[in-house]
PDB file of N, H, CA, C and O in Angstrom:
ATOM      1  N   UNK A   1       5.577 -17.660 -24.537  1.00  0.00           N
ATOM      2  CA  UNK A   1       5.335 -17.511 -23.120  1.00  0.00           C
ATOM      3  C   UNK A   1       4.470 -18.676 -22.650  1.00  0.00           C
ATOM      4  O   UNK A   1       3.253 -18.498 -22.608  1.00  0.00           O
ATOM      5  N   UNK A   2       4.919 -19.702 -22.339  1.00  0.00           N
ATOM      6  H   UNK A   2       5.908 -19.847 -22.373  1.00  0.00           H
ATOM      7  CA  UNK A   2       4.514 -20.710 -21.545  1.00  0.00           C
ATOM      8  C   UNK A   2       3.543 -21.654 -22.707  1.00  0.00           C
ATOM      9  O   UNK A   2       2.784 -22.620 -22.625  1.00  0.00           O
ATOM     10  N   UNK A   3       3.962 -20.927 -23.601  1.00  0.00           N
ATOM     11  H   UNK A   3       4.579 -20.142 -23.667  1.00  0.00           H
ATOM     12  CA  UNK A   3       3.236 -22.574 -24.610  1.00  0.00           C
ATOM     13  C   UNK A   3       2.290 -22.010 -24.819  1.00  0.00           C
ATOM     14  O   UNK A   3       1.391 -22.803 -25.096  1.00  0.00           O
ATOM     15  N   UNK A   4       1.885 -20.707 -24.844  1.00  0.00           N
ATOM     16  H   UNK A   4       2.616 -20.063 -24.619  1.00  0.00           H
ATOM     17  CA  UNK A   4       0.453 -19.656 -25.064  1.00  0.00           C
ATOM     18  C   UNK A   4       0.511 -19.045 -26.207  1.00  0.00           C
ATOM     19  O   UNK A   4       1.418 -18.220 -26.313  1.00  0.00           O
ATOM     20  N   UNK A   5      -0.594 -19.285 -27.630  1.00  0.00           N
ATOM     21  H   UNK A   5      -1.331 -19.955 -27.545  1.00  0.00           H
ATOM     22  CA  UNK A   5      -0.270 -18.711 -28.419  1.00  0.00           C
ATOM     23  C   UNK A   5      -1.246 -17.359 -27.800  1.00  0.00           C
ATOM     24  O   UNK A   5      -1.703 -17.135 -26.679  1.00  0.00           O
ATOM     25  N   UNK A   6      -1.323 -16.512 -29.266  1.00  0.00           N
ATOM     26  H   UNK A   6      -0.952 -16.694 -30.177  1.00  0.00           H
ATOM     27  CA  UNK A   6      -1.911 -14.981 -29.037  1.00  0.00           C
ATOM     28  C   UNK A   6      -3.553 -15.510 -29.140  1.00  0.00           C
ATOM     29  O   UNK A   6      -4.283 -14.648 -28.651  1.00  0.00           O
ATOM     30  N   UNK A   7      -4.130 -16.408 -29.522  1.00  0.00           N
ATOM     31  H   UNK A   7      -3.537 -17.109 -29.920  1.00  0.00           H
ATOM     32  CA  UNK A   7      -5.713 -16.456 -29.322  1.00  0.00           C
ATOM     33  C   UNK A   7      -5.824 -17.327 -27.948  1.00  0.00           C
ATOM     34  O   UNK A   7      -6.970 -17.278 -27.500  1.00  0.00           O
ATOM     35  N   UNK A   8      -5.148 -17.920 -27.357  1.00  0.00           N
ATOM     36  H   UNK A   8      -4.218 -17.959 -27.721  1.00  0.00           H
ATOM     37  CA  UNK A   8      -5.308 -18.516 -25.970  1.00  0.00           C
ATOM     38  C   UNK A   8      -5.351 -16.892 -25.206  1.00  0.00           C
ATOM     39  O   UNK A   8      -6.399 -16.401 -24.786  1.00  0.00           O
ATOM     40  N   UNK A   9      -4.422 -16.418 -25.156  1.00  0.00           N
ATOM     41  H   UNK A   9      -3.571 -16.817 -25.497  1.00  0.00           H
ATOM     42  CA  UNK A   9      -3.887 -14.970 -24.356  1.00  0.00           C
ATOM     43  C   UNK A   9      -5.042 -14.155 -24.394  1.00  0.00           C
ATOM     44  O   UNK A   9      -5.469 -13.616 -23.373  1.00  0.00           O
ATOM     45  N   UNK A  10      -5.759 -13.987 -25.873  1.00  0.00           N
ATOM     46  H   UNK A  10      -5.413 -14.425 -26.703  1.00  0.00           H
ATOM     47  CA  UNK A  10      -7.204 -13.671 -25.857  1.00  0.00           C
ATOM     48  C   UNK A  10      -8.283 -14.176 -25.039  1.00  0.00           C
ATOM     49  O   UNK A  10      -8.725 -13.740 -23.975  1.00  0.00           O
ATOM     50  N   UNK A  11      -8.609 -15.130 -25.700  1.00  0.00           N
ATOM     51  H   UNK A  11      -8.250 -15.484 -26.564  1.00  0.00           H
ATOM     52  CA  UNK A  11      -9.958 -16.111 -24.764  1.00  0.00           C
ATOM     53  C   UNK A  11      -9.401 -15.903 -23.038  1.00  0.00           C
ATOM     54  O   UNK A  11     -10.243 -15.599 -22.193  1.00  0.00           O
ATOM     55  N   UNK A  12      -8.086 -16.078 -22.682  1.00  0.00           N
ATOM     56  H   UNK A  12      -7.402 -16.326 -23.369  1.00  0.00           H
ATOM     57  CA  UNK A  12      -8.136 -16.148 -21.055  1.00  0.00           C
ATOM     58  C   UNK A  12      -8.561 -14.747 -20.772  1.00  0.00           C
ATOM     59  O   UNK A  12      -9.581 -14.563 -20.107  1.00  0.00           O
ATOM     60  N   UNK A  13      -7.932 -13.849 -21.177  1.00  0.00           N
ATOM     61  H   UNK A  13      -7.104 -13.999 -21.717  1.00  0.00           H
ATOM     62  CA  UNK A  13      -8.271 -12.486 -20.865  1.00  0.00           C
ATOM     63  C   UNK A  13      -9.694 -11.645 -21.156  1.00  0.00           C
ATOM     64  O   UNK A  13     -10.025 -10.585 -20.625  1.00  0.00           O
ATOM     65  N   UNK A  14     -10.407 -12.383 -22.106  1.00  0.00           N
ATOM     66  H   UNK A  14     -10.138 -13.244 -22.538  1.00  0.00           H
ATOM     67  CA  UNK A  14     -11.640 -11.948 -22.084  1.00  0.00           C
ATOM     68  C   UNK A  14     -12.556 -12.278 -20.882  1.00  0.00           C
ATOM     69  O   UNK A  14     -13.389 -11.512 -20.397  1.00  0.00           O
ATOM     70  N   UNK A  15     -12.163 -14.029 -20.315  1.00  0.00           N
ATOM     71  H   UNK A  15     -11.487 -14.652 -20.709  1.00  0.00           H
ATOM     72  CA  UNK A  15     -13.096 -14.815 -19.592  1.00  0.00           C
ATOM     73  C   UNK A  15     -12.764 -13.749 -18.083  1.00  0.00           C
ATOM     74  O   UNK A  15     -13.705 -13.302 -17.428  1.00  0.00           O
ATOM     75  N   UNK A  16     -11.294 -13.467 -17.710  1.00  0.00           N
ATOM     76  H   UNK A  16     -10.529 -13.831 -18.242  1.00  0.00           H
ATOM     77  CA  UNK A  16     -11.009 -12.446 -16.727  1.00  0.00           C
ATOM     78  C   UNK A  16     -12.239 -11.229 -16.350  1.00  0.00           C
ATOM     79  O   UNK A  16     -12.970 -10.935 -15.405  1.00  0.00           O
ATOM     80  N   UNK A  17     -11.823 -10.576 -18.263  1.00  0.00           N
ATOM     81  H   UNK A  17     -11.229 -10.815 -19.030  1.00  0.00           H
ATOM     82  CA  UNK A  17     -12.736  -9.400 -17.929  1.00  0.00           C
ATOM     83  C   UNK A  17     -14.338  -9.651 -17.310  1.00  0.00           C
ATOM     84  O   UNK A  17     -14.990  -8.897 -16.587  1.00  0.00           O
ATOM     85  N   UNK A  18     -14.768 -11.191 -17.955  1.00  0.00           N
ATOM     86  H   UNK A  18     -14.239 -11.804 -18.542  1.00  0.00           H
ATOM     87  CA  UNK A  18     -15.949 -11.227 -17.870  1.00  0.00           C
ATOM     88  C   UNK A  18     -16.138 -11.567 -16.543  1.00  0.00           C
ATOM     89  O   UNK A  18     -17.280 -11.425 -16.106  1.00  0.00           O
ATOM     90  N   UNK A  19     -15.294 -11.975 -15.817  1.00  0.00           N
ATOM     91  H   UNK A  19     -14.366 -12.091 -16.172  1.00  0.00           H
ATOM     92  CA  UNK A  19     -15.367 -12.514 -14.277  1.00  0.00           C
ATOM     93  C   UNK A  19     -15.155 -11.632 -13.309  1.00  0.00           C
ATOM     94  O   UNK A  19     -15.426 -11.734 -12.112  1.00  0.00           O
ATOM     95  N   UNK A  20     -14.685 -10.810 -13.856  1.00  0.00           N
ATOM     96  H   UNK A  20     -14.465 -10.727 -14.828  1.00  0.00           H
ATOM     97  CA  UNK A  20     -13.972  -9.575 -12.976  1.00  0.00           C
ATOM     98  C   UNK A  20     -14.218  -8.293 -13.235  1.00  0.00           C
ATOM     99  O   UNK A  20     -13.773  -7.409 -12.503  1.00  0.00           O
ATOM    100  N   UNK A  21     -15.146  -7.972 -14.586  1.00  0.00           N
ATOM    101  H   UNK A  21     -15.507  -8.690 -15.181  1.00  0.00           H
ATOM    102  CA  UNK A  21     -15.672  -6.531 -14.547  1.00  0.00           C
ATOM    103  C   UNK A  21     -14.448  -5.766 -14.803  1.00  0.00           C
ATOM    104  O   UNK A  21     -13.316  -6.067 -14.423  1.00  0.00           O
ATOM    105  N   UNK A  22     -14.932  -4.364 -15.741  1.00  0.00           N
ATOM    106  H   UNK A  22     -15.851  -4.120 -16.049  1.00  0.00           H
ATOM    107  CA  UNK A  22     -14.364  -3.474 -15.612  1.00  0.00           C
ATOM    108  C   UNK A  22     -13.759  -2.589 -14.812  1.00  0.00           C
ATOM    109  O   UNK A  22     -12.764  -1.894 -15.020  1.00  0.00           O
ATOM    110  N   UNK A  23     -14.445  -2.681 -13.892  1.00  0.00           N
ATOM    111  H   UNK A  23     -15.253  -3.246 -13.723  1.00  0.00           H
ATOM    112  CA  UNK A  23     -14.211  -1.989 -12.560  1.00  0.00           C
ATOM    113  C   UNK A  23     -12.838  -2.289 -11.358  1.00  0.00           C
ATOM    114  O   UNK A  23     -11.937  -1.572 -10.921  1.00  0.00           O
ATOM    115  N   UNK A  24     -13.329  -4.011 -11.083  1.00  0.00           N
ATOM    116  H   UNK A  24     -14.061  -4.594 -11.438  1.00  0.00           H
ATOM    117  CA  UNK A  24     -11.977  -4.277 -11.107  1.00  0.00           C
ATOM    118  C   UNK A  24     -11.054  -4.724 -11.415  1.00  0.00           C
ATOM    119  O   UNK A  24     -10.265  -5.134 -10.564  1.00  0.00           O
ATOM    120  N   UNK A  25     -10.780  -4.822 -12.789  1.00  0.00           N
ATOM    121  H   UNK A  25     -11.421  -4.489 -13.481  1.00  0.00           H
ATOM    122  CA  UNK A  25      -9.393  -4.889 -13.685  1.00  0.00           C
ATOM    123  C   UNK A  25      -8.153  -3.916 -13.107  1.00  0.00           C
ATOM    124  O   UNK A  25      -7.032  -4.410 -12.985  1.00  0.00           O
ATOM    125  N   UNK A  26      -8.386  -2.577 -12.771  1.00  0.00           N
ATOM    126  H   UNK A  26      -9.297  -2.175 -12.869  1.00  0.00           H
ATOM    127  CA  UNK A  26      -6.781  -1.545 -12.423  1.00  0.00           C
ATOM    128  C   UNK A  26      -6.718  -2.534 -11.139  1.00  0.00           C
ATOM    129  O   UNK A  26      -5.754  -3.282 -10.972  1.00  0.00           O
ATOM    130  N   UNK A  27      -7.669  -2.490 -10.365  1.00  0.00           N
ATOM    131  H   UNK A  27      -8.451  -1.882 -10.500  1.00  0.00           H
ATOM    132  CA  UNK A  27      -7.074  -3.152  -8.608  1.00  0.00           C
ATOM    133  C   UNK A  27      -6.767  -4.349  -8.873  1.00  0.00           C
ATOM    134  O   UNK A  27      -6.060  -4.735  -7.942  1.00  0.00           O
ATOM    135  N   UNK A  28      -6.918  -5.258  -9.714  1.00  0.00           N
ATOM    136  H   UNK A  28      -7.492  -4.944 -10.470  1.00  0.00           H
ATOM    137  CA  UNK A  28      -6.047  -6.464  -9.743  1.00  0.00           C
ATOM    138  C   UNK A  28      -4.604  -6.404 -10.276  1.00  0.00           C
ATOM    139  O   UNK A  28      -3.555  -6.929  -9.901  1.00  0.00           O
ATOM    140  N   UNK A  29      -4.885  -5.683 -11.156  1.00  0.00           N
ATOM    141  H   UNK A  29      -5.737  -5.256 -11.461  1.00  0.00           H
ATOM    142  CA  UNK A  29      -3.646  -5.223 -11.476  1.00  0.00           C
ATOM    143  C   UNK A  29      -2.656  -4.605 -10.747  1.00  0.00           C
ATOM    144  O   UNK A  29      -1.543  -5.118 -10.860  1.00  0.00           O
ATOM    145  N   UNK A  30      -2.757  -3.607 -10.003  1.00  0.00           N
ATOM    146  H   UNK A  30      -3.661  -3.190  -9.911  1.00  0.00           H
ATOM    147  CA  UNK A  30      -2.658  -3.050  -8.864  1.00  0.00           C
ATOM    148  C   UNK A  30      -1.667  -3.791  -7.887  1.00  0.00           C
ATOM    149  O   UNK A  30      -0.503  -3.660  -7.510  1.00  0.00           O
ATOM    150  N   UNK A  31      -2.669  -4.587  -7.687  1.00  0.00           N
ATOM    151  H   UNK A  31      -3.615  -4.693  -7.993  1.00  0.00           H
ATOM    152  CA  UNK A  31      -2.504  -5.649  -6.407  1.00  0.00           C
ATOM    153  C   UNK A  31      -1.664  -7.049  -7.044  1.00  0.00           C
ATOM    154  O   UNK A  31      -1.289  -7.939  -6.281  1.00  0.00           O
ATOM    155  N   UNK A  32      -1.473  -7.099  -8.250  1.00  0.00           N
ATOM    156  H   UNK A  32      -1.778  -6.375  -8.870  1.00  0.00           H
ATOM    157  CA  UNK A  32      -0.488  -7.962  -8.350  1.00  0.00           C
ATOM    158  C   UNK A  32       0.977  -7.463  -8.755  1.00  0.00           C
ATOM    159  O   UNK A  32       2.021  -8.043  -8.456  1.00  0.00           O
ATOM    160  N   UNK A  33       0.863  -6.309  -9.473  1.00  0.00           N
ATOM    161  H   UNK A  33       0.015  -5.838  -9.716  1.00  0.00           H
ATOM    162  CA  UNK A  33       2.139  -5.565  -9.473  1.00  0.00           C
ATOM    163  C   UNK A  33       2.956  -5.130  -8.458  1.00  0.00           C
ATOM    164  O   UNK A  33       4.164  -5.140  -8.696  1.00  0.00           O
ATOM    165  N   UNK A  34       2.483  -4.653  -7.104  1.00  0.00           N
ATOM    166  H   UNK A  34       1.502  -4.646  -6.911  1.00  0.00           H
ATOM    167  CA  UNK A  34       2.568  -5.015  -5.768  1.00  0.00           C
ATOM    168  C   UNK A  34       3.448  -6.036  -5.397  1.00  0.00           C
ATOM    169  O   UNK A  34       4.614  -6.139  -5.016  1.00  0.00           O
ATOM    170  N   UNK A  35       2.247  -6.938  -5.702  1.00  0.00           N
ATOM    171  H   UNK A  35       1.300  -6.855  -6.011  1.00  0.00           H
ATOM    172  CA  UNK A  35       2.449  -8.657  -5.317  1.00  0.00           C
ATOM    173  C   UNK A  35       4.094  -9.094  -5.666  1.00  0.00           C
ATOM    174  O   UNK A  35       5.014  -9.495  -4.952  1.00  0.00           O
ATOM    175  N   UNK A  36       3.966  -8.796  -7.174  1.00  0.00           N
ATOM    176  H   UNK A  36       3.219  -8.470  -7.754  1.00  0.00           H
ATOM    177  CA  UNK A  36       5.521  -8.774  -7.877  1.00  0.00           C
ATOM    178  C   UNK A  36       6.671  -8.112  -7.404  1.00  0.00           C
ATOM    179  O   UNK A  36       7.770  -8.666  -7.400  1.00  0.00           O
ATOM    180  N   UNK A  37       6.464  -6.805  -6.953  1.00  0.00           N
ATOM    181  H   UNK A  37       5.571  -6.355  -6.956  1.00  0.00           H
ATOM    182  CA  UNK A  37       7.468  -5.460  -6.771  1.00  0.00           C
ATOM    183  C   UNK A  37       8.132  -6.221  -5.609  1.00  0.00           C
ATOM    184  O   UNK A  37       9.354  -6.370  -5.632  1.00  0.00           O
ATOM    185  N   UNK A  38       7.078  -6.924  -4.151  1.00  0.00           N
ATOM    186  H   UNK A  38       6.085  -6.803  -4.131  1.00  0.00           H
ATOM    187  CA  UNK A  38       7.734  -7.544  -3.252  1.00  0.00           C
ATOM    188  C   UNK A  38       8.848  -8.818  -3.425  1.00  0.00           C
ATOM    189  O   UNK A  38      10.007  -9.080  -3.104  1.00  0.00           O
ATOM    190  N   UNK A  39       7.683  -9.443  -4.166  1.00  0.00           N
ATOM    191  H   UNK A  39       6.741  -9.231  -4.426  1.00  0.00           H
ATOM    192  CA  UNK A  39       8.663 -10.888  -4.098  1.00  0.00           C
ATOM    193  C   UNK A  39       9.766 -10.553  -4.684  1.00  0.00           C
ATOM    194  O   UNK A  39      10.681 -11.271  -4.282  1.00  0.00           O
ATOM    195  N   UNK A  40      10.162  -9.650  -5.592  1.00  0.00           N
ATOM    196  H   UNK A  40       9.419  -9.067  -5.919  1.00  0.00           H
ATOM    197  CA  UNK A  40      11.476  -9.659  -5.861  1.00  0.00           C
ATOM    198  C   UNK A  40      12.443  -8.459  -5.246  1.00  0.00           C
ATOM    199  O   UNK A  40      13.600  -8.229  -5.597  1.00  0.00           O
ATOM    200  N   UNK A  41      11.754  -7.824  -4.345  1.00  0.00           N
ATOM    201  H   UNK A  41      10.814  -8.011  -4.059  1.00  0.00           H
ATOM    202  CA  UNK A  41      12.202  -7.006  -3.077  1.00  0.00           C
ATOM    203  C   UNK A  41      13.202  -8.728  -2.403  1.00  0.00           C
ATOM    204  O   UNK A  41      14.415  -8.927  -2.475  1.00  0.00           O
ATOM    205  N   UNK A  42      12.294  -9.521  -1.907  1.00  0.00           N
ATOM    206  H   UNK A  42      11.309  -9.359  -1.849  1.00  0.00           H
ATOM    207  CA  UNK A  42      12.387 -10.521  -0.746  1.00  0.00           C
ATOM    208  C   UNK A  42      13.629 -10.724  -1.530  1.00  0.00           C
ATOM    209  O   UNK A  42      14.728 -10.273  -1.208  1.00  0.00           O
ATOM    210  N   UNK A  43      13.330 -11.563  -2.773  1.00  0.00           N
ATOM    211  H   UNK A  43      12.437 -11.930  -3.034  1.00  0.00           H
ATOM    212  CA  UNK A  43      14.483 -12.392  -3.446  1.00  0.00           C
ATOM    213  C   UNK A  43      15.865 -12.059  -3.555  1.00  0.00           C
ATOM    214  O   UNK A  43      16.738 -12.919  -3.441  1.00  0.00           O
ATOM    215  N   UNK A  44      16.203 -10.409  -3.849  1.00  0.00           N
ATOM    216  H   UNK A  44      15.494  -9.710  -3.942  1.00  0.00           H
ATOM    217  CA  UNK A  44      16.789  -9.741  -3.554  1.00  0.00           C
ATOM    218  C   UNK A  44      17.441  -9.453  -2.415  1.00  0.00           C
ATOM    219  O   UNK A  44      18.656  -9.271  -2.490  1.00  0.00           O
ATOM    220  N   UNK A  45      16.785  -9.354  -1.159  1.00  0.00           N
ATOM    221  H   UNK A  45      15.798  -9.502  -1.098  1.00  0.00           H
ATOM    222  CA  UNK A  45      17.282  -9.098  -0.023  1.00  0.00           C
ATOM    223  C   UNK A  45      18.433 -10.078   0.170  1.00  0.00           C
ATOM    224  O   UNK A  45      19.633  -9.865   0.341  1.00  0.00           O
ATOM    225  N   UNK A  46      17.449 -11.679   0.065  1.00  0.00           N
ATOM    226  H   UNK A  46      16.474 -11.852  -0.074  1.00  0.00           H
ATOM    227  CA  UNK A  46      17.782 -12.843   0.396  1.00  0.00           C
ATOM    228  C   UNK A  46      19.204 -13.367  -0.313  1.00  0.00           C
ATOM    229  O   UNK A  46      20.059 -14.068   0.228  1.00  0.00           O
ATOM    230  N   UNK A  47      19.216 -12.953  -1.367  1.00  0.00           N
ATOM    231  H   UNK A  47      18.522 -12.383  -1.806  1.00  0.00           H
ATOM    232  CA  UNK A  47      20.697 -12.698  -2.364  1.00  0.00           C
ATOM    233  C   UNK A  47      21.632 -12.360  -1.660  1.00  0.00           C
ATOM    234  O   UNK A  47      22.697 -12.927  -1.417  1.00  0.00           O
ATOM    235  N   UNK A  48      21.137 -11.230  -1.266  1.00  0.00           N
ATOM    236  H   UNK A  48      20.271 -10.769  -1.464  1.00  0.00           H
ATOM    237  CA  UNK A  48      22.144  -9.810  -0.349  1.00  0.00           C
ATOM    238  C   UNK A  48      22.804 -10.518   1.381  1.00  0.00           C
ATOM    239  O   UNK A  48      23.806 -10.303   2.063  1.00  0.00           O
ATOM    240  N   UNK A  49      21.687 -11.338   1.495  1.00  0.00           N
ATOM    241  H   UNK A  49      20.873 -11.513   0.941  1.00  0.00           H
ATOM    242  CA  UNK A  49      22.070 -11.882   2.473  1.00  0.00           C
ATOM    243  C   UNK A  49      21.676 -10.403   3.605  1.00  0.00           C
ATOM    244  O   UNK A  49      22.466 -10.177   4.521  1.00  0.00           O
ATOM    245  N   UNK A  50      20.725  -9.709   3.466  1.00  0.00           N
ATOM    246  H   UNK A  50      20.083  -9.892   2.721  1.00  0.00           H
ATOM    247  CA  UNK A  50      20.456  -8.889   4.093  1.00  0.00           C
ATOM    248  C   UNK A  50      18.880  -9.353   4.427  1.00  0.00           C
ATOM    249  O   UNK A  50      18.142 -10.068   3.750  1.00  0.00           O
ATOM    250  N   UNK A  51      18.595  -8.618   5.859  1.00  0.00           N
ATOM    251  H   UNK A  51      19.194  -8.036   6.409  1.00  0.00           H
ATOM    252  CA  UNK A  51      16.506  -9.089   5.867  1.00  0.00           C
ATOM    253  C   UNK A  51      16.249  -7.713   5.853  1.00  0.00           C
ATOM    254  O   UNK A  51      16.658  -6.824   6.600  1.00  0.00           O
ATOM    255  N   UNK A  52      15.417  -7.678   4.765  1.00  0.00           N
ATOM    256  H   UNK A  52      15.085  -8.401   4.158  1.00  0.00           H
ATOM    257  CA  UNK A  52      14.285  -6.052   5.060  1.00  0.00           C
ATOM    258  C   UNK A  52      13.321  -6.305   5.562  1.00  0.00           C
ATOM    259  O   UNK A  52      12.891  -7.457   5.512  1.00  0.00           O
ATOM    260  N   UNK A  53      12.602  -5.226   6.269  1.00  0.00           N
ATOM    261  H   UNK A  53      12.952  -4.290   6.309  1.00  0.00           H
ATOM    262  CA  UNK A  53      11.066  -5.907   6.746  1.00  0.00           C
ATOM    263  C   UNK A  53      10.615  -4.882   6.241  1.00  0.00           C
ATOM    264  O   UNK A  53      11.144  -3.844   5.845  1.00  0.00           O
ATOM    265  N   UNK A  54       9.422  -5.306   6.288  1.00  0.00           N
ATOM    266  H   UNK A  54       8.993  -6.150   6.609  1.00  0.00           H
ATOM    267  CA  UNK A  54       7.993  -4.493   5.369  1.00  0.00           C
ATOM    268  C   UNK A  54       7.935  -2.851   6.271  1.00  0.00           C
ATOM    269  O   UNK A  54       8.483  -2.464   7.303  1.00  0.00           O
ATOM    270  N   UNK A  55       7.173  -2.320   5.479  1.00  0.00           N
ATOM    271  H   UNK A  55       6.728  -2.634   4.641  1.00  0.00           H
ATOM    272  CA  UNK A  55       7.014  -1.135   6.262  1.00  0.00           C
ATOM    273  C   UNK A  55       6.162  -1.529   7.538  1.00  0.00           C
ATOM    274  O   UNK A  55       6.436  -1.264   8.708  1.00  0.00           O
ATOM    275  N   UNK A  56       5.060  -2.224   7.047  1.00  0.00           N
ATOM    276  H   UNK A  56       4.837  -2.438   6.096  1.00  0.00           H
ATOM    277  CA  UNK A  56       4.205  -2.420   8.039  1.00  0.00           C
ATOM    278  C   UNK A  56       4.521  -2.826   9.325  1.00  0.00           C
ATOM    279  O   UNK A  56       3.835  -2.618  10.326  1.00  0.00           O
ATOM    280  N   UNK A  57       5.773  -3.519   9.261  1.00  0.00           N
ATOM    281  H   UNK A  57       6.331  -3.688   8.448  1.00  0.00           H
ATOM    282  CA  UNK A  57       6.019  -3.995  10.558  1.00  0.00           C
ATOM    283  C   UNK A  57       7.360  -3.053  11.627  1.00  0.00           C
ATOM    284  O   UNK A  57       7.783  -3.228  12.770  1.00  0.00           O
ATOM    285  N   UNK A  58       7.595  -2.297  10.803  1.00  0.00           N
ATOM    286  H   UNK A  58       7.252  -2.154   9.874  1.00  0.00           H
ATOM    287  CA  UNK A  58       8.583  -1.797  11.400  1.00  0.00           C
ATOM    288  C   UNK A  58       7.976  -0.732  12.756  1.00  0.00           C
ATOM    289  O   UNK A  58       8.884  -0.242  13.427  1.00  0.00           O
ATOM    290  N   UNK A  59       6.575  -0.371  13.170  1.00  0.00           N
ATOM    291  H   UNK A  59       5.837  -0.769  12.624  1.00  0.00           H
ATOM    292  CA  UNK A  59       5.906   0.146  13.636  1.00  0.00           C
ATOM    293  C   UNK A  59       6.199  -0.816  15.367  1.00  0.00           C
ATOM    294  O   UNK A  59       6.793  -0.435  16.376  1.00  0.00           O
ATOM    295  N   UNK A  60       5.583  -1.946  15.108  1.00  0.00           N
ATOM    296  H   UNK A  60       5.101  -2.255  14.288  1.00  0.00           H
ATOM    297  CA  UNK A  60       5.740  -2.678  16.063  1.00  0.00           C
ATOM    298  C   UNK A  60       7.086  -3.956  16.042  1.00  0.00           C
ATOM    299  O   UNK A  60       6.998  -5.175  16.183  1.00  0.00           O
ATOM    300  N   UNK A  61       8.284  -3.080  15.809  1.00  0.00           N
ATOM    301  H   UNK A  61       8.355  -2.089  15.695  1.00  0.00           H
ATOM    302  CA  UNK A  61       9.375  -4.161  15.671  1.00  0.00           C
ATOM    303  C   UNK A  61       9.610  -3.579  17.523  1.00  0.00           C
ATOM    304  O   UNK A  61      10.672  -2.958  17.561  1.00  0.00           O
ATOM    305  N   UNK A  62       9.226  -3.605  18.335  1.00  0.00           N
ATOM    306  H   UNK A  62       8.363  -4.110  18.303  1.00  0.00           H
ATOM    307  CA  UNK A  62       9.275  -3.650  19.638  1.00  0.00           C
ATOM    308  C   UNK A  62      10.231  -5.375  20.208  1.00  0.00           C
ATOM    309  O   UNK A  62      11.040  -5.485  21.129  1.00  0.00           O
ATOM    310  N   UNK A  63       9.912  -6.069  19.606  1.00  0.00           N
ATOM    311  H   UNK A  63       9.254  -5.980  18.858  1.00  0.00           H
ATOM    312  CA  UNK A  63      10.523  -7.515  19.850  1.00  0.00           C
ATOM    313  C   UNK A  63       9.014  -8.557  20.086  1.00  0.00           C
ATOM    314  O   UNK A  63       7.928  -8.186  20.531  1.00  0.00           O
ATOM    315  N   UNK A  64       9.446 -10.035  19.580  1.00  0.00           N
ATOM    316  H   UNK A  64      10.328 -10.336  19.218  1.00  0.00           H
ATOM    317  CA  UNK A  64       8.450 -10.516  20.079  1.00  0.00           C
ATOM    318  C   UNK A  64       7.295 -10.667  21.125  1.00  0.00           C
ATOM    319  O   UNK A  64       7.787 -11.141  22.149  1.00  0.00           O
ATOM    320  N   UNK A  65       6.401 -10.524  21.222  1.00  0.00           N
ATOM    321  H   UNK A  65       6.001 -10.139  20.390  1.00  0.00           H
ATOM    322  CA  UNK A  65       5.236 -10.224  21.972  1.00  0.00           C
ATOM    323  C   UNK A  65       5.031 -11.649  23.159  1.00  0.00           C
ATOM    324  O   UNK A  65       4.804 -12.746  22.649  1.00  0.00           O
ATOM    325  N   UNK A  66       5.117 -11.559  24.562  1.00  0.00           N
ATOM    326  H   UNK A  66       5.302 -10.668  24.976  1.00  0.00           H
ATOM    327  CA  UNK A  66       4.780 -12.304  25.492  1.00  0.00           C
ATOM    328  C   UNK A  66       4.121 -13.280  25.458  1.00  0.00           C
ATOM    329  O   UNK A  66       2.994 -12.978  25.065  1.00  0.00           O
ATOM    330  N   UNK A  67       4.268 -14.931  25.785  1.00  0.00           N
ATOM    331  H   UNK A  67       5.183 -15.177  26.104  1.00  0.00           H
ATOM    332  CA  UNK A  67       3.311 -16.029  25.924  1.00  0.00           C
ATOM    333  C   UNK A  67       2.595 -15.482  26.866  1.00  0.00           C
ATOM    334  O   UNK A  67       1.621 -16.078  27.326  1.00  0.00           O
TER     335      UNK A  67
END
Protein backbone atom coordinates (compact mmCIF):
# COMPACT_ATOMS: atom_id res chain seq x y z
CA UNK A 1 0.00 0.00 0.00
CA UNK A 2 1.75 2.92 -1.33
CA UNK A 3 5.34 1.83 -0.67
CA UNK A 4 4.38 1.54 3.26
CA UNK A 5 5.86 -1.18 5.02
CA UNK A 6 4.00 -2.45 8.48
CA UNK A 7 6.56 -0.35 10.88
CA UNK A 8 6.02 2.96 8.80
CA UNK A 9 1.97 2.15 9.19
CA UNK A 10 3.01 1.94 12.91
CA UNK A 11 5.13 5.04 13.67
CA UNK A 12 2.40 7.18 11.42
CA UNK A 13 -0.39 5.90 13.44
CA UNK A 14 1.07 6.23 16.74
CA UNK A 15 2.26 10.04 15.92
CA UNK A 16 -1.86 10.40 14.90
CA UNK A 17 -2.84 8.99 18.18
CA UNK A 18 -0.42 11.23 19.84
CA UNK A 19 -1.73 14.35 17.97
CA UNK A 20 -5.14 13.55 18.13
CA UNK A 21 -5.92 11.83 21.45
CA UNK A 22 -8.02 9.15 22.21
CA UNK A 23 -10.94 10.90 22.27
CA UNK A 24 -10.84 11.97 18.93
CA UNK A 25 -9.78 9.01 16.98
CA UNK A 26 -13.88 7.47 16.36
CA UNK A 27 -14.79 11.28 15.00
CA UNK A 28 -12.02 11.27 12.61
CA UNK A 29 -12.77 8.30 11.64
CA UNK A 30 -16.22 9.04 11.46
CA UNK A 31 -15.76 11.98 9.47
CA UNK A 32 -13.61 10.47 6.96
CA UNK A 33 -15.64 7.41 6.29
CA UNK A 34 -18.33 9.93 5.50
CA UNK A 35 -15.84 11.83 3.58
CA UNK A 36 -15.33 8.45 1.49
CA UNK A 37 -19.09 7.10 1.43
CA UNK A 38 -19.66 10.62 -0.59
CA UNK A 39 -17.01 10.89 -2.97
CA UNK A 40 -17.87 7.72 -4.29
CA UNK A 41 -21.69 8.52 -4.02
CA UNK A 42 -20.48 11.72 -6.50
CA UNK A 43 -18.25 9.39 -8.69
CA UNK A 44 -20.95 7.18 -9.16
CA UNK A 45 -23.63 9.50 -9.92
CA UNK A 46 -21.26 11.13 -12.41
CA UNK A 47 -20.77 7.56 -14.19
CA UNK A 48 -24.57 7.33 -14.24
CA UNK A 49 -24.63 10.45 -15.84
CA UNK A 50 -27.24 11.25 -13.24
CA UNK A 51 -26.76 14.52 -10.44
CA UNK A 52 -27.79 13.65 -6.84
CA UNK A 53 -27.77 16.38 -4.44
CA UNK A 54 -26.98 16.11 -0.88
CA UNK A 55 -29.66 15.89 1.53
CA UNK A 56 -28.77 19.09 2.81
CA UNK A 57 -29.67 20.91 -0.01
CA UNK A 58 -32.66 19.53 -1.12
CA UNK A 59 -34.47 21.72 1.67
CA UNK A 60 -33.72 24.87 -0.17
CA UNK A 61 -33.63 23.52 -3.87
CA UNK A 62 -36.26 26.51 -4.30
CA UNK A 63 -33.94 27.68 -7.42
CA UNK A 64 -31.13 30.02 -7.36
CA UNK A 65 -31.34 32.86 -4.93
CA UNK A 66 -31.67 36.71 -6.35
CA UNK A 67 -28.65 39.23 -7.20
Amino acid sequence: MFGLGTQELVIILAIVFLIFGAKRLPEIGSGLGKAIKNFKGGVKSIEEGTEEKPKDETKNASGPKPV
